[in-house]
N, C-alpha and C positions, 0 to 999 in steps of 0.2 A: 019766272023764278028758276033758277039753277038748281038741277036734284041736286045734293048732298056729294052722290058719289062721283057726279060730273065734276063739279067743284072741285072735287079732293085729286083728281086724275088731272085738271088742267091746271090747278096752282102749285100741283108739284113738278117735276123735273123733266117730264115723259115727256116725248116726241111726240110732236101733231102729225095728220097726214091729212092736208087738205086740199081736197078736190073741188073743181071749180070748170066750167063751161067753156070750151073753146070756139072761134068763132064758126067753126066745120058742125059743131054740137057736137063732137065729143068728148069724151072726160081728160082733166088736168091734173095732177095731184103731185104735189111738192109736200116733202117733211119742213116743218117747222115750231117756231118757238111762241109758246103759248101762254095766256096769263086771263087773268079775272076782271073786269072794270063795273064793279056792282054786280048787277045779274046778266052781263052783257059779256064776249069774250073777246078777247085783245089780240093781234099778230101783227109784226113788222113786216116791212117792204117794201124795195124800190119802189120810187112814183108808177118806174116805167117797164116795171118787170111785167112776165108774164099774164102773173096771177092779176097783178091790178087791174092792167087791159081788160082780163077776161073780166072781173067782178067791175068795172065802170061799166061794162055792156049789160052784163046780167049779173047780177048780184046774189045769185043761190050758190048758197054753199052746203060742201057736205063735210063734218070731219068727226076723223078717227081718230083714238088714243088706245094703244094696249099698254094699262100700266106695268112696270117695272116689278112691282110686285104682286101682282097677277093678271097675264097679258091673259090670259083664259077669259076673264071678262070684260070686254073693248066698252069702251063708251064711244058714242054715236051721235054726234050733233047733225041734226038739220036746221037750217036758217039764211040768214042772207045780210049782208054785209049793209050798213044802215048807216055808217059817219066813217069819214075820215076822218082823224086826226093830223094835223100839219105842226110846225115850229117845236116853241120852248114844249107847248102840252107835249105833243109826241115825244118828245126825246125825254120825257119826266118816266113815261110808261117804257118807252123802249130800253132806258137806262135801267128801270125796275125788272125788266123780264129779262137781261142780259145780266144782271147779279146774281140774278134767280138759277141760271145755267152756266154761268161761266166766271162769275164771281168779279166781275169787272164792267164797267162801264161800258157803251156801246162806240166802236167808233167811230167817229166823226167824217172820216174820209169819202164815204158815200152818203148820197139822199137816203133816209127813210120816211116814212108814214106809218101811220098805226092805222091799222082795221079795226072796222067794232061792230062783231057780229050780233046780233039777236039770234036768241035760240030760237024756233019753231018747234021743232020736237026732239029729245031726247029720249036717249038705250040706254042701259045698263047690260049687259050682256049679251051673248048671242041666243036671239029669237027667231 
């Protein structure tokens, strides 16, 4: 189940930063655009980008959020990527997180996919 304040930091506006396993083992980490799917968390991306390769090999993830209105306390997910989303489904959620930040449709010109992380563990602040 998603704390509260994790929730509120990933279904609003903020910038993700998530890190993810390269094939050398060391760390990856891209900003990106983040959302909710029940107690599960949402992010788009090429089939064939970076981040996918790494998370089809090894699927841990780690992400950060410092909200906007107070980056003093970052939330901190650990977990690991658990379904693709492909087709119409994907592009219903990638459409919904691309209103979310840019108030428009996602567009169509590239592939994407949707991620669907499971939390393991959750922060609230710095500990």
């Amino acid at each position: 189940m998603l704390d509260n304040d994790v929730r509120r930091a990933i279904t609003g506006t903020n910038m993700a930063h998530l890190a993810t396993v390269l094939p050398d083992g060391s760390p990856h980490s891209i900003p990106l655009w983040v959302d909710t799917e029940g107690e599960r968390i949402v992010f788009l991306t090429g089939p064939q980008s970076r981040k996918a390769r790494n998370l089809q090999r090894d699927p841990r993830v780690a992400l950060s959020v410092a909200p906007a209105d107070n980056p003093y306390e970052p939330v901190i997910v650990r977990g690991r990527v658990v379904e693709w989303i492909e087709g119409d489904a994907a592009w219903a959620i990638i459409d919904r997180i691309a209103m979310k930040y840019i108030g428009q449709p996602y567009s169509r010109e590239q592939d994407r996919v949707v991620g669907v992380i499971e939390p393991e563990r959750q922060t609230v602040g710095v500990r």
